[in-house]
C-alpha positions as CSV (number, residue, x, y, z in Angstrom):
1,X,-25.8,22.6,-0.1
2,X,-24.5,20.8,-3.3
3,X,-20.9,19.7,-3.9
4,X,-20.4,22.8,-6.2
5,X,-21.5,25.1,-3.6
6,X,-18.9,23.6,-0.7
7,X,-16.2,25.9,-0.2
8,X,-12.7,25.1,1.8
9,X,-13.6,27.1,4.6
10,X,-17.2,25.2,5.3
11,X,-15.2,21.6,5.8
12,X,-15.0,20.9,9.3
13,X,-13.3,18.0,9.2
14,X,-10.2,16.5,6.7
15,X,-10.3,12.6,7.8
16,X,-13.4,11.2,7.6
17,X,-14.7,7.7,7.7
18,X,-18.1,7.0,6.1
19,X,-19.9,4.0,7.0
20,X,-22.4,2.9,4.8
21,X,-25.6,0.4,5.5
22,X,-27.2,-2.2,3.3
23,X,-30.6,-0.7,3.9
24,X,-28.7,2.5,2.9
25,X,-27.4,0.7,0.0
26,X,-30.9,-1.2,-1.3
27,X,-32.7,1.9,-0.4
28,X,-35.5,-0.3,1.3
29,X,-35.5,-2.7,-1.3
30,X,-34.2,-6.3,-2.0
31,X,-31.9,-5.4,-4.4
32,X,-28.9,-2.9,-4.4
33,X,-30.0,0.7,-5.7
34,X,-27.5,2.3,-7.7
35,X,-29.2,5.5,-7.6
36,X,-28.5,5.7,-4.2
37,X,-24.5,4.5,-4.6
38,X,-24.2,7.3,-7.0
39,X,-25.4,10.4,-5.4
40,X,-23.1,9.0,-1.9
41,X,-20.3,8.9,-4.7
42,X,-20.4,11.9,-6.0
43,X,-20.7,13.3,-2.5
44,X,-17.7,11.7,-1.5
45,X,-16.1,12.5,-4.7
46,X,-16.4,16.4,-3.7
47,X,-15.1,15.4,-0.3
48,X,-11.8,14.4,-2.2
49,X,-11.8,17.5,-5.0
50,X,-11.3,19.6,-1.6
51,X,-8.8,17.1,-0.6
52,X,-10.6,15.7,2.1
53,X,-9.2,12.1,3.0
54,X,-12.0,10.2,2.8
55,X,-12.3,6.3,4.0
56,X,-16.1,4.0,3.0
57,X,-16.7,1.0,5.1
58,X,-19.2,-0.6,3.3
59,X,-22.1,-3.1,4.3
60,X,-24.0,-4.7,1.4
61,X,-22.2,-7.6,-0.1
62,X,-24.8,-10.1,1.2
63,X,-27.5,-7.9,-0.2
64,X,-25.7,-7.9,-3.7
65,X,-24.7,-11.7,-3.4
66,X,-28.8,-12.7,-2.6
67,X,-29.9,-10.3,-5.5
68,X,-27.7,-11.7,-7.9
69,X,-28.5,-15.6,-6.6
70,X,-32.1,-14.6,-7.2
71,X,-31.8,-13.5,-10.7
72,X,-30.3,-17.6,-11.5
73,X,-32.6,-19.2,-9.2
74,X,-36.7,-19.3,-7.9
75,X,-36.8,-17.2,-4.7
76,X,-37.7,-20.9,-2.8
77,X,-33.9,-22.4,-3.8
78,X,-32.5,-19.5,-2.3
79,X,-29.8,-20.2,0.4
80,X,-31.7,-20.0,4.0
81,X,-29.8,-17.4,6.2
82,X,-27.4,-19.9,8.5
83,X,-23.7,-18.4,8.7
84,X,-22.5,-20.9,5.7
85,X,-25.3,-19.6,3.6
86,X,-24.5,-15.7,4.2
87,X,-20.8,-16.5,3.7
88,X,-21.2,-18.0,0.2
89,X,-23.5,-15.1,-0.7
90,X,-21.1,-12.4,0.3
91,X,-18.4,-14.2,-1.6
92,X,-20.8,-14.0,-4.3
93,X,-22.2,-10.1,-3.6
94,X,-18.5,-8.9,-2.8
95,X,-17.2,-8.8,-6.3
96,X,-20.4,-7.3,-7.4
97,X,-20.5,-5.2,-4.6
98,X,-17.2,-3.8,-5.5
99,X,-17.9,-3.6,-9.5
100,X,-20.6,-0.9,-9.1
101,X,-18.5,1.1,-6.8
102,X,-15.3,1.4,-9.0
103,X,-18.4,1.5,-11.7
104,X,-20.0,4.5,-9.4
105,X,-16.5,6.6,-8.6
106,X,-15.1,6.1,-11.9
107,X,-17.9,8.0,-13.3
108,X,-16.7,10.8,-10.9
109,X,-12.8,10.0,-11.9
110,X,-12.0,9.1,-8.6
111,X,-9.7,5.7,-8.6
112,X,-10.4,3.7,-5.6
113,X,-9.2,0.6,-3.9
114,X,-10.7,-3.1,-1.7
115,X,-9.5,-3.8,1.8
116,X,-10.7,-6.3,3.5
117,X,-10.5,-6.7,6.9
118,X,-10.9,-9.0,9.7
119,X,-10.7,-8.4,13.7
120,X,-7.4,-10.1,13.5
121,X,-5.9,-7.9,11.4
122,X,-6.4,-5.2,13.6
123,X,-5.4,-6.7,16.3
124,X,-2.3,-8.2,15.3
125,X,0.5,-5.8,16.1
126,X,2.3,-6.3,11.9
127,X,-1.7,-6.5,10.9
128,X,-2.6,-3.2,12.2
129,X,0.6,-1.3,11.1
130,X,0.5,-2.6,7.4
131,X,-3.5,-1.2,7.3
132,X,-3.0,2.0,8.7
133,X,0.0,2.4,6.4
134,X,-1.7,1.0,3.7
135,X,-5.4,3.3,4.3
136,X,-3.3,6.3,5.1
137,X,-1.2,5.8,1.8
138,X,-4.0,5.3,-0.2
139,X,-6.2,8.6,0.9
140,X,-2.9,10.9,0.7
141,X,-2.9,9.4,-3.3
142,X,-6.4,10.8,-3.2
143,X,-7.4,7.5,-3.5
144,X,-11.1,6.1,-1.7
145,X,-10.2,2.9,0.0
146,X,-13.4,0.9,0.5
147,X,-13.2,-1.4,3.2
148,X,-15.5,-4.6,4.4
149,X,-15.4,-7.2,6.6
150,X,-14.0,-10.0,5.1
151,X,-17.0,-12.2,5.5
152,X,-15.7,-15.0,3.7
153,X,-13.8,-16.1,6.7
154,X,-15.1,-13.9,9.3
155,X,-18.0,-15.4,10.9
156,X,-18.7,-12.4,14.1
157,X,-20.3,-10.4,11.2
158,X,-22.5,-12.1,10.0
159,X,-23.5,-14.2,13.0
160,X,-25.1,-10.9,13.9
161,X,-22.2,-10.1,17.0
162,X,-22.0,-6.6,18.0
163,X,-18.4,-6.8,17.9
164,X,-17.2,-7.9,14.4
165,X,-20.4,-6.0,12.5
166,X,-19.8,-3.0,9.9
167,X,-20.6,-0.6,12.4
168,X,-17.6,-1.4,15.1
169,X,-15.3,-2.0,12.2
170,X,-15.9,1.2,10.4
171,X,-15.3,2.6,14.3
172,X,-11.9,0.7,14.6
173,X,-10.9,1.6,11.2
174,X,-11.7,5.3,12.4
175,X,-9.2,4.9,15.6
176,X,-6.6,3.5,13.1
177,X,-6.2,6.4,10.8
178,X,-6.9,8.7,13.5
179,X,-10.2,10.3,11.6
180,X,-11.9,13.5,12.5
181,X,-15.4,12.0,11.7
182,X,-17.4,8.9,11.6
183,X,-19.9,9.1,9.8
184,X,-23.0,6.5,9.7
185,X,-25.1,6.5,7.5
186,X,-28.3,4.2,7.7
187,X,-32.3,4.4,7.0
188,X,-33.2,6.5,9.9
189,X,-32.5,10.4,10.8
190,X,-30.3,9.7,13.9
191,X,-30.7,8.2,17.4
192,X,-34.1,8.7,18.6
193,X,-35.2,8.5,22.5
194,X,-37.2,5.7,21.4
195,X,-37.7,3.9,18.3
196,X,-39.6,6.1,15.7
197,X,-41.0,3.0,13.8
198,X,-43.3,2.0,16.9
199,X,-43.7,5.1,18.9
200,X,-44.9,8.2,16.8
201,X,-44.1,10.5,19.9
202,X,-40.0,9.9,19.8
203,X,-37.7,12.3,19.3
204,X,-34.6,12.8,17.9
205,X,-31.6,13.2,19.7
206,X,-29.4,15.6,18.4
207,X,-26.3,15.9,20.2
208,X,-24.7,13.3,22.7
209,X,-22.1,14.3,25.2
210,X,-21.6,11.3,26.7
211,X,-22.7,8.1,26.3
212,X,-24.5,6.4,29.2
213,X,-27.1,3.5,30.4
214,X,-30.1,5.9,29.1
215,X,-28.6,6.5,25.3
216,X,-27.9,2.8,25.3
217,X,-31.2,2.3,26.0
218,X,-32.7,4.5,24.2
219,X,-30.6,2.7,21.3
220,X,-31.3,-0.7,22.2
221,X,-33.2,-2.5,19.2
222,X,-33.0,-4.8,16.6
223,X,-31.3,-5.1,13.3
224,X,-33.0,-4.0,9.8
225,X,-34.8,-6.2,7.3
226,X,-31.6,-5.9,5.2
227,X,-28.5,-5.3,7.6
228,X,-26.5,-6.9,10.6
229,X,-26.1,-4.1,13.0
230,X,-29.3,-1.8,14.7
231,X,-29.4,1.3,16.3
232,X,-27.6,0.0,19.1
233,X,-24.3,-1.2,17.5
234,X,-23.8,2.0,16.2
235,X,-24.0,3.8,19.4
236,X,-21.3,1.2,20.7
237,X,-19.4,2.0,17.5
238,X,-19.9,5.8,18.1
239,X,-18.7,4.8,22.0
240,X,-15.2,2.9,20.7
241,X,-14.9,6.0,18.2
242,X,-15.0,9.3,20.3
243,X,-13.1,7.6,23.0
244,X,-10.7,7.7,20.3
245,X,-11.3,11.2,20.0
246,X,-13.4,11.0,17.0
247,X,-16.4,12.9,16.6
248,X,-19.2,10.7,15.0
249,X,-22.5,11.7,13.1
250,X,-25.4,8.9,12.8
251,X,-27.4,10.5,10.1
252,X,-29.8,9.1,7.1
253,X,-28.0,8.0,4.3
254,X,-31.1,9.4,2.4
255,X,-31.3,13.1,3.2
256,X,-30.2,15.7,0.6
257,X,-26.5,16.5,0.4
258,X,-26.1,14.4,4.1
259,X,-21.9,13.5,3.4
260,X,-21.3,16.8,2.6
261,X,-23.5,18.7,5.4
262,X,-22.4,16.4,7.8
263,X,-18.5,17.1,7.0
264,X,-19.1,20.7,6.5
265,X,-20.4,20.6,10.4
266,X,-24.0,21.6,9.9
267,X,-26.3,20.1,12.7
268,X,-27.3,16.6,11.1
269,X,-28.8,13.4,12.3
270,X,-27.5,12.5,16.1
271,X,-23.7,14.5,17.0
272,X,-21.7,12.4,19.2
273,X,-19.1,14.7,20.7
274,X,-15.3,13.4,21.4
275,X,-14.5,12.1,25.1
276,X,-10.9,12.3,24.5
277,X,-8.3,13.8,21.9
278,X,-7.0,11.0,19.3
279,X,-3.6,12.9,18.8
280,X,-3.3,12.9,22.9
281,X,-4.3,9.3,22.8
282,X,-1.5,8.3,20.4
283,X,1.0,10.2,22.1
284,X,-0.3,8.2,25.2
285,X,0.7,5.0,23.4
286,X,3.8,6.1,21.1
287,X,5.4,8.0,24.3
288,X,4.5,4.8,27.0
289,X,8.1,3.8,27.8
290,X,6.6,0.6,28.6
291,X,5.4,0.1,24.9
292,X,9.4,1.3,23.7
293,X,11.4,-1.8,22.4
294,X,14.4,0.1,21.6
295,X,16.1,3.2,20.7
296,X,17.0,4.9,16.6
297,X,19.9,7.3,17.2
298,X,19.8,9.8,14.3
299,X,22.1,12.6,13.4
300,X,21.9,16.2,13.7
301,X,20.1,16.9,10.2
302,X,17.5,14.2,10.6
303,X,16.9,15.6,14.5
304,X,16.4,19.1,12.8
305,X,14.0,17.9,10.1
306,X,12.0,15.9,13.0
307,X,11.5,19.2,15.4
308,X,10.2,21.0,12.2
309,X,7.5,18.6,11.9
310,X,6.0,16.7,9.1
311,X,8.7,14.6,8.3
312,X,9.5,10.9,8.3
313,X,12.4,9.7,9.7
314,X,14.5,8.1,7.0
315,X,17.6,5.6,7.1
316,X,19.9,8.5,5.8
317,X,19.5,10.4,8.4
318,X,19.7,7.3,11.3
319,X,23.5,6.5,12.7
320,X,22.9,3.6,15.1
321,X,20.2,2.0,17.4
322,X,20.0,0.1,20.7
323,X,17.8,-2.9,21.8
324,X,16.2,-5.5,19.6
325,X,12.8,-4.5,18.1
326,X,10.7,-6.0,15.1
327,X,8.8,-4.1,13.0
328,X,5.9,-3.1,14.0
329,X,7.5,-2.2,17.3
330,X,7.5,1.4,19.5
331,X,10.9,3.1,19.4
332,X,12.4,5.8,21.2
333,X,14.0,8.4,18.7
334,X,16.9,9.9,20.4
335,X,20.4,12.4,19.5
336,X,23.6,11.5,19.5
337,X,23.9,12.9,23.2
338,X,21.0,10.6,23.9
339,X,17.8,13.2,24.2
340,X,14.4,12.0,23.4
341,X,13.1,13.8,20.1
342,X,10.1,10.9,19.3
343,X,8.7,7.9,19.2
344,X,7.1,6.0,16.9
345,X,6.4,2.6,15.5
346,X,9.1,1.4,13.4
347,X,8.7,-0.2,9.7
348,X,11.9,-2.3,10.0
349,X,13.1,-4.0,12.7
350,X,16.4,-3.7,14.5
351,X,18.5,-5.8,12.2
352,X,17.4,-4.4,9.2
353,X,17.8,-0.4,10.5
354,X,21.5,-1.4,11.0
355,X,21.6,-2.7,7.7
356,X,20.2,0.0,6.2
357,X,21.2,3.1,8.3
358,X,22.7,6.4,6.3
359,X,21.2,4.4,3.0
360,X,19.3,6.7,1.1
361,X,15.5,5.6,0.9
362,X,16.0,4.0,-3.0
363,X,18.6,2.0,-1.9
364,X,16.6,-0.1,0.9
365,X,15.6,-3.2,-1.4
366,X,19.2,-3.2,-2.9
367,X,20.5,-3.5,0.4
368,X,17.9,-6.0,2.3
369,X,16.5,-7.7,-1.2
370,X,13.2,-5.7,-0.4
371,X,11.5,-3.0,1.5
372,X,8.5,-1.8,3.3
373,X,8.5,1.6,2.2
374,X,10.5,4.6,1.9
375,X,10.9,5.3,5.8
376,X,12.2,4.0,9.1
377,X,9.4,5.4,10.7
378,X,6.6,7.1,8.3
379,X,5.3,10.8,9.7
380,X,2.2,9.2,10.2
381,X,3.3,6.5,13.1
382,X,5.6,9.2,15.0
383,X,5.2,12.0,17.7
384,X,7.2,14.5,18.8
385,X,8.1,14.8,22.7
């Protein structure tokens, strides 16, 4: 397959998340190989002419920080590899890092943006409601957000902890926007039942039902030359993931046309199949009465456009609430005679949606002296009953 030959019906998935490695990234080398960020760019570029909403978590900033370092300095001054040391060389790598990927999807006219995350960000209630909203916003532009760790302050990355590495970011970035896919990509073909570089005799596993003690073990190994996270760490990303309802695809970042197979559903690298349903999981947490805060009442029109689907609720359309909630918070929509419609998490809090309720959407900052979009709750934070 090449990105000409991909044809709307041949995507199997419309959300994707694509993780890339530094050893993906350096192609085995010391140095990052822009041969290699350009053929994953154009893939990715075809991803977005089909209008598929595509999301990069990148590693490599060390890589690109150490490389640049060692162009300035004999390879004996180079900074040894303590936490400090790796933070000062992503600082250093990240911009560079960055510069050949607008450099790489500019070439494909594709306009893309930086986010930088932390664990706290996702698990701070305003944190993770600003970065979904942000991500989703971006992709629906047709825009390619490329997110990182932000290693500059974030020492579980690069400390080499299987919780704040590329690989369970890029899976809690794929439970925030809800993707279809997670792909990995990194320097081998998929999960093998034991590790191909020291026993000749492995095999590769293509498809994973369920992950249990012997796929853990058969995962269980050590990082590469060049990157934080091994086999293993993406197996537990590929565990937080399709408990999210996400299916996830550990493939090499190598292999001829491997974004676009991989999206278009042909049998690649190692299939990890969903455990759960991430709509039924949201609905689950958006529904929980014990999450609710408070209640939006909104009027007959806006409880009309609601049932219909695909629409935000706006202030216009709201004609009171009950309780005190702050934004970021899970409200009950509800009628006038008090039926449940939704629920959702709210961009303003209680104050400001009576300040602001039957305002139309362009008169927000006027009325509060600035807004956080368009929406009392965006279409993408709200299920229907």
């Amino acid at each position: 397959m090449t990105g000409q030959r991909l044809q709307p019906q041949q995507i199997a998935y419309r959300r994707v998340v694509v993780k890339i490695g530094s050893n993906v990234l350096t192609a085995g080398t010391e140095q990052i190989d822009t041969a290699a960020m350009a053929t994953i760019a154009a893939q990715i570029a075809t991803l977005v002419e089909h209008e598929v909403q595509t999301i990069v978590v990148t590693s490599g900033a060390i890589a690109a920080g150490r490389h640049r370092i060692r162009a300035h300095h004999d390879a004996r001054s180079l900074p040894p590899r303590d936490i400090q040391s790796r933070q000062v060389l992503a600082a250093i790598g990240q911009s560079r890092l960055m510069a050949l990927w607008d450099q790489m999807f500019e070439q494909q006219d594709v306009p893309i943006a930086q986010a930088l995350l932390t664990r706290r960000d996702l698990a701070d209630r305003l944190g993770y409601l600003n970065a979904r909203n942000t991500l989703l916003g971006m992709v629906e532009l047709g825009v390619v957000p490329i997110v990182n760790e932000n290693d500059v302050v974030s020492v579980e990355e690069i400390s080499d902890s299987t919780i704040g590495d590329n690989d369970n970011l890029s899976a809690q970035v794929a439970n925030l926007v809800d993707a279809d896919l997670l792909l990995i990509l990194t320097d081998l073909a998929g999960l093998y039942t034991a590790d191909p570089n020291r026993h000749p005799d492995a095999r590769l596993i293509e498809e994973v039902p369920r992950i249990d003690e012997a796929i853990l073990a058969a995962a269980g190994g050590t990082a590469g030359a060049r990157g934080t996270g091994g086999m293993l760490t993406k197996v537990q990303a590929a565990r937080i993931a399709t408990q999210g309802g996400t299916h996830v695809v550990i493939a090499g970042g190598g292999a001829r046309d491997i974004v676009l197979r991989a999206v278009a559903g042909e049998p690649v690298g190692t299939h990890f199949l969903p455990v759960g349903d991430h709509l039924e999981s949201r609905r689950r947490y958006l529904l929980s009465g014990l999450q609710a805060r408070g209640r939006i009442v909104v009027d007959d029109g806006a409880a009309g456009a609601l049932l219909r689907g695909g629409s935000s609720l706006l202030p216009a359309g709201v004609t009171g609430c009950d309780g005190a909630f702050s934004r970021g918070d899970v409200v009950h929509v509800v009628t006038r005679a008090g039926r449940h419609l939704a629920s959702g998490m709210a961009n303003y809090s209680s104050a400001e949606v009576a300040r602001i309720l039957g305002h139309h959407s362009d008169q927000i900052a006027e009325v509060l002296g600035y807004e956080f979009g368009a929406e009392v709750i965006h279409r993408n934070n709200l299920v229907l009953v």
